[in-house]
C-alpha positions as CSV (number, residue, x, y, z in Angstrom):
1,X,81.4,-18.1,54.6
2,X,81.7,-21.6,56.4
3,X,81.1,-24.7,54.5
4,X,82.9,-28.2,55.4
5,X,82.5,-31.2,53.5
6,X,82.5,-34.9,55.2
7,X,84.5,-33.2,57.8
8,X,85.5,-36.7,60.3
9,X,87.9,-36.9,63.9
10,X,88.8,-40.1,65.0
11,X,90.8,-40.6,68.4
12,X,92.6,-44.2,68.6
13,X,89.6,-46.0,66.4
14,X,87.2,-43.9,68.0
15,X,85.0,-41.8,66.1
16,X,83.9,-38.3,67.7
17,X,83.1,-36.2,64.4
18,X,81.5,-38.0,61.9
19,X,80.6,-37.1,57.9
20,X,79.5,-33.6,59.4
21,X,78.3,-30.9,56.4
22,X,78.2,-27.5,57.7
23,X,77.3,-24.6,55.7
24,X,77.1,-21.2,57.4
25,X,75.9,-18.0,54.4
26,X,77.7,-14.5,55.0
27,X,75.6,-12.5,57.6
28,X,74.0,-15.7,59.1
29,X,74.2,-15.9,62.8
30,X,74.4,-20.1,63.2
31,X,73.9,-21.3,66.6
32,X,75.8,-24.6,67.2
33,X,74.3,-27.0,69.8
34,X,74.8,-30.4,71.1
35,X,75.0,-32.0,74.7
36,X,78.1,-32.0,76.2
37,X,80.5,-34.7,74.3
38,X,78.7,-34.1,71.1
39,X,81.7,-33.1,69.0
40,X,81.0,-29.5,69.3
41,X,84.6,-28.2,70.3
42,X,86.2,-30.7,68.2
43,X,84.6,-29.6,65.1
44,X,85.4,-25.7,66.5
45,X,89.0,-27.0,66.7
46,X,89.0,-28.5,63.2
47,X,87.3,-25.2,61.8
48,X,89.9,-23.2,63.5
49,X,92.7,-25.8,62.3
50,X,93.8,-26.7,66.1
51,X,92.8,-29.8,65.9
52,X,93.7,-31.6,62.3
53,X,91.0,-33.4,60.6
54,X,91.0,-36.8,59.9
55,X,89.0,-36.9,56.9
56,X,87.2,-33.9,54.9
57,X,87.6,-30.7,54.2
58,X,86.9,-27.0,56.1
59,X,86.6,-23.9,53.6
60,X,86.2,-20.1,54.9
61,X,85.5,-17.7,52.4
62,X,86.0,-20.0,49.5
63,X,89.5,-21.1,50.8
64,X,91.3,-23.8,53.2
65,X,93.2,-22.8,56.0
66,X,96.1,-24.4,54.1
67,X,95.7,-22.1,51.2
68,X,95.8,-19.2,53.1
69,X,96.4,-19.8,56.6
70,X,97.3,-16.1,57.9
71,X,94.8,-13.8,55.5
72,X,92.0,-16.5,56.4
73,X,92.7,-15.9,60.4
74,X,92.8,-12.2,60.2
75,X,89.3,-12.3,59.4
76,X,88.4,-14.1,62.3
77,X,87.5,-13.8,65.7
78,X,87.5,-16.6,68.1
79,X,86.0,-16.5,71.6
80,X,86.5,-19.5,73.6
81,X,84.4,-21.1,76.4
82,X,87.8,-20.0,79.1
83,X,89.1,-17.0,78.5
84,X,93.0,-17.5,78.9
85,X,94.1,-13.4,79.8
86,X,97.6,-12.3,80.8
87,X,96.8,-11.3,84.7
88,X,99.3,-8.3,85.3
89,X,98.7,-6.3,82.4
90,X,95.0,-3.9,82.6
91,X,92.5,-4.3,80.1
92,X,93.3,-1.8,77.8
93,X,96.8,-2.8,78.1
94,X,95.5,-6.7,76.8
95,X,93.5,-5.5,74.0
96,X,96.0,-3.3,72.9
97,X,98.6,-6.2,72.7
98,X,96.3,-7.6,70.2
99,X,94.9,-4.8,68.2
100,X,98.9,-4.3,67.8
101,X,99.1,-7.8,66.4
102,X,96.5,-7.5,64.1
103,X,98.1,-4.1,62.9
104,X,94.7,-2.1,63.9
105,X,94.7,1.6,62.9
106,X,93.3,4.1,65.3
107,X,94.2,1.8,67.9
108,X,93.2,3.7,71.1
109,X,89.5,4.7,70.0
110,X,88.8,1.0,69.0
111,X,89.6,0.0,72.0
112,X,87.9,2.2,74.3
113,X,85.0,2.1,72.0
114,X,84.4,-1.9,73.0
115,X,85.5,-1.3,76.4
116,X,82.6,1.1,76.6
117,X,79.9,-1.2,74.8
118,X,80.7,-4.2,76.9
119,X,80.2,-2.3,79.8
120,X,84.2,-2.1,80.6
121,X,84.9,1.4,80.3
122,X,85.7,2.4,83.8
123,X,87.8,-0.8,84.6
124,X,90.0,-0.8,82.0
125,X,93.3,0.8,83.8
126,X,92.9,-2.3,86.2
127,X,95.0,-5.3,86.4
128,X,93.0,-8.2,84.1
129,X,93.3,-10.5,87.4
130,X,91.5,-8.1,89.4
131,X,88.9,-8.7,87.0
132,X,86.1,-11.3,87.7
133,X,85.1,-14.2,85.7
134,X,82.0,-12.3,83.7
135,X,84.6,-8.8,83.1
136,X,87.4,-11.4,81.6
137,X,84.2,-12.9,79.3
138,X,83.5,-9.5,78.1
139,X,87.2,-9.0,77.6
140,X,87.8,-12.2,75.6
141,X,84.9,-10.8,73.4
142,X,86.2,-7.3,73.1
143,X,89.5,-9.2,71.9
144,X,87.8,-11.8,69.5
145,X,86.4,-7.9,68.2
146,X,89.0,-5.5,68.1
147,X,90.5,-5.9,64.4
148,X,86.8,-5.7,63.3
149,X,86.7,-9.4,61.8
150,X,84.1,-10.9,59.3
151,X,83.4,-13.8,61.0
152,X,82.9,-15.1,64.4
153,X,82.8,-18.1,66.3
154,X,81.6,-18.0,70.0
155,X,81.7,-21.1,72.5
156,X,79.7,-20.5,75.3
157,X,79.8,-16.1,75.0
158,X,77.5,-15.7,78.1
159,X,78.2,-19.0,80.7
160,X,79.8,-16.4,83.3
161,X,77.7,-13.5,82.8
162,X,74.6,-11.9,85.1
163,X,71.1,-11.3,83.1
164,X,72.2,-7.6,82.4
165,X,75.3,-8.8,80.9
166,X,74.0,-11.3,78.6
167,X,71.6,-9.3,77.2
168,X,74.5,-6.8,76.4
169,X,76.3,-9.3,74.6
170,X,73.0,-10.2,72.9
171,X,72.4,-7.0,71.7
172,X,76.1,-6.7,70.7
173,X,76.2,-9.8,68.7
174,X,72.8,-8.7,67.3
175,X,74.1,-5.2,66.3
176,X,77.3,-6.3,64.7
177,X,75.3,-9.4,63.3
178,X,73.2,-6.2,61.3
179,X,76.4,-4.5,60.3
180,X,77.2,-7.6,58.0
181,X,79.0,-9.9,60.4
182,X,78.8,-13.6,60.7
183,X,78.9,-15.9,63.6
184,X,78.6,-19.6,64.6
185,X,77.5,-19.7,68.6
186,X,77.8,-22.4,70.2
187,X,75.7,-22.6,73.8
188,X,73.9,-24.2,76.2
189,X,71.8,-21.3,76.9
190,X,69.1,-22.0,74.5
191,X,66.6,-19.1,75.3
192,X,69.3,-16.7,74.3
193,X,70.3,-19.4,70.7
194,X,66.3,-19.3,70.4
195,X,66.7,-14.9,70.4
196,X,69.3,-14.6,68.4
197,X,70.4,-17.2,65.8
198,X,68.3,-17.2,62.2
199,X,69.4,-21.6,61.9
200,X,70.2,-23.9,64.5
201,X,72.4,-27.2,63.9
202,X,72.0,-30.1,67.1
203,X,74.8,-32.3,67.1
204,X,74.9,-35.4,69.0
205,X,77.6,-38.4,69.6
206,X,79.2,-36.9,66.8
207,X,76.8,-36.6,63.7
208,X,74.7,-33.3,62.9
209,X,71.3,-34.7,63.6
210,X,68.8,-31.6,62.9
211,X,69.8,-28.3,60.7
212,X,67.3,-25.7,60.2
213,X,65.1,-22.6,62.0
214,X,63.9,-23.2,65.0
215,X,60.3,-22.8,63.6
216,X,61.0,-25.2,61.3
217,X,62.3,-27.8,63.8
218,X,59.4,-27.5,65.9
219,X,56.9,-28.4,63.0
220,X,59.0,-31.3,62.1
221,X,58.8,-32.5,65.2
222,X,55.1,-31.5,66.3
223,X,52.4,-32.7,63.7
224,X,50.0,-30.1,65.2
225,X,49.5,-27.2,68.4
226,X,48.2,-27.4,70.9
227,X,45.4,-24.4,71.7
228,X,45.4,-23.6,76.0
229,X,41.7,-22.3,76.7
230,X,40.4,-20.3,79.1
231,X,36.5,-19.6,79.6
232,X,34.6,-17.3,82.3
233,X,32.7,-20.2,83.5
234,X,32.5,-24.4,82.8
235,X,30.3,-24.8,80.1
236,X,29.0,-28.1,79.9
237,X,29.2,-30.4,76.8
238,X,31.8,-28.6,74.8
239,X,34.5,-30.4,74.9
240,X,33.1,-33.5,73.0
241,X,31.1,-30.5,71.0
242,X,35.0,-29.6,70.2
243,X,36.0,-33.0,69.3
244,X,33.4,-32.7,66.7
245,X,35.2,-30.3,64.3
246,X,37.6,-31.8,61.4
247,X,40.9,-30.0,62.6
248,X,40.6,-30.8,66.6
249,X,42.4,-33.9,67.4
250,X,42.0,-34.1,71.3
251,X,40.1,-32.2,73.6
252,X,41.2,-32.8,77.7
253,X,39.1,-30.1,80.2
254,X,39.7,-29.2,84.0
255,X,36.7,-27.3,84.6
256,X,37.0,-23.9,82.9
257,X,40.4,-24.9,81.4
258,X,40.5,-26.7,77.7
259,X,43.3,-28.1,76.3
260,X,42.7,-28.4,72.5
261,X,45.1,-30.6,70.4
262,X,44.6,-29.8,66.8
263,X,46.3,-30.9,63.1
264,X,49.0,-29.3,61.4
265,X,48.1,-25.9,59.4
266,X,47.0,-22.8,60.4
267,X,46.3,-21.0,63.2
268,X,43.0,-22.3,64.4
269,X,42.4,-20.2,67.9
270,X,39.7,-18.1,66.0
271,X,37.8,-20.8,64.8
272,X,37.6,-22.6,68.3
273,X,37.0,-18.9,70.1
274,X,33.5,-18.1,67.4
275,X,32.4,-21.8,68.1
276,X,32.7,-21.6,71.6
277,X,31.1,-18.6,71.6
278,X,28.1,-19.8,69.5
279,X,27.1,-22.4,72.1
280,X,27.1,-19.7,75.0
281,X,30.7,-20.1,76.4
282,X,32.8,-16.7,77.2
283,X,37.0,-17.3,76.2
284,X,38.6,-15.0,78.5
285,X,42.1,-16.2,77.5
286,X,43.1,-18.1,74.2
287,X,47.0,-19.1,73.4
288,X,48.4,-21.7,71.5
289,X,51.3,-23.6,72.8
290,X,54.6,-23.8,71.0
291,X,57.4,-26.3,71.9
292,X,60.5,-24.7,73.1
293,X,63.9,-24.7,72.1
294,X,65.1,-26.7,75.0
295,X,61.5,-29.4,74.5
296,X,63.1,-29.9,70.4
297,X,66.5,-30.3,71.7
298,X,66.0,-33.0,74.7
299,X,63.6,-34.7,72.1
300,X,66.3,-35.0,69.7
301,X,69.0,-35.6,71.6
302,X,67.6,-38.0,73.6
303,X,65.8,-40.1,71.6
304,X,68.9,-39.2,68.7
305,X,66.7,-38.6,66.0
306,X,67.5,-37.3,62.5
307,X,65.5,-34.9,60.7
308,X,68.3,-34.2,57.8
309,X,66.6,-35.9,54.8
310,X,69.1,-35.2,52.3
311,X,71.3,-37.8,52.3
312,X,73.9,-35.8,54.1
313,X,74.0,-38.3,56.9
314,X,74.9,-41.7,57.2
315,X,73.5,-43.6,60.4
């Protein structure tokens, strides 16, 4: 769907992209992160072919924009992080403008029909600039939707919106994500990247430091879990009895609460609940830990780490 090749931006001698390799399969939902500065819009801008690259290549569905500029934009649909709307026309009058562009057939239902799922339905005979800022963020999403386009690129889909809104556009994305489109997201919001998107690809001072699931980010990144333990009563001696079995790294206790630090591989909560239990101790509550989305990000970002190990990077 997406694939770019040593794609590189340079601003007066100053480099803000740098030998970035993106590839995005058809009916992949990509989220696209990066602190602010990261090169994140500018690679958005070179995909989109606003912004000319210096060096490297961008390919949508097999082809560059320069091969096929206008068939390759049809099948787009771009939602940008401000949604720039025409004030004195209403809603329906906006989307129709562009559903006419595109040359969309059955015009009037499509619209409707996104007004209705975006929660839009019964404002959209007002004026757009009566609208707030969260109804013109639906609205620039109805409009990246209404010619029904393959692929989708979102920056920032959800910055404006309430809780009940952004789990409307979740769902959205989520149900047009299962009726075969594609999208690259990029957001700050990572609880809702960490919901929705199958791969994740952190950016940082221009280079694409970590590609991959989120799962899979975490365990390259955590060389074990850590097991949060809870028992009815203090029971002396276990947590050196703890530290006694192969897979348990670190054992710290706080009375009735264990924290068990244990080595990569599987899921070891039932082993430590049947041990405990055969010295006498009652586990009321057993979880293991898992880093967050956000934990995997700062660490990477922060620290700039790369976990791409195959060669597509050059430090």
């Amino acid at each position: 769907m997406l694939v770019t090749e040593s794609l590189c931006k340079s601003y007066h001698g100053k480099t803000v992209v740098k030998n970035l390799k993106l590839h995005i399969a058809p009916g992949e939902i990509y989220g696209f992160l990066g602190p602010n500065g990261a090169g994140k819009s500018t690679t958005i801008g070179m995909i989109l072919g606003i912004i000319p690259a210096t060096a490297g290549t961008v390919r949508l569905f097999g082809r560059t924009l320069g091969e096929d500029p206008i068939g390759i934009k049809r099948r787009i649909g771009v939602v940008g992080e401000v949604q720039h709307c025409y004030a004195e026309m209403t809603g329906y009058e906006y989307l129709s403008f562009f559903a006419g562009l595109f040359g969309v057939a059955e015009r009037r239902r499509r619209i409707w029909e996104l007004l209705d799922r975006l929660g839009l339905a019964g404002d959209g005979r007002l004026p757009v600039g009566a609208y707030s800022q969260g109804m013109q963020q639906k609205l620039g999403i109805a409009r990246a939707l209404v010619h029904d386009p393959e692929f989708l690129i979102l920056d920032e889909p959800v910055s404006s919106l309430d809780p009940q809104g952004i789990k409307g556009v979740r769902d959205l994305i989520l149900e047009e994500n299962r009726r075969g489109k594609t999208f690259l997201v990029s957001s700050h919001l990572l609880s809702e990247v960490e919901k929705t998107c199958h791969r994740i690809g952190i950016m940082n001072r221009g280079r694409l430091l970590a590609e991959d699931t989120v799962d899979d980010i975490r365990a390259k990144l955590c060389s074990g879990a850590e097991i949060q333990v809870e028992l009815a009563e203090e029971l002396t001696g276990i947590a050196a009895a703890l530290k006694t079995l192969p897979f348990v790294d670190s054992v710290t206790a706080n009375g009735n609460l264990l924290m068990v630090g244990t080595r990569s591989g599987p899921d070891f909560r039932a082993d430590i609940a049947r041990f405990i239990l055969d010295r006498g101790g009652l586990v009321t509550r057993i979880a293991r830990r898992q880093m967050s989305l956000e934990e995997a990000f700062v660490t990477i970002t922060e620290n700039n780490i790369s976990l791409l190990h195959d060669g597509r990077e050059e430090r």
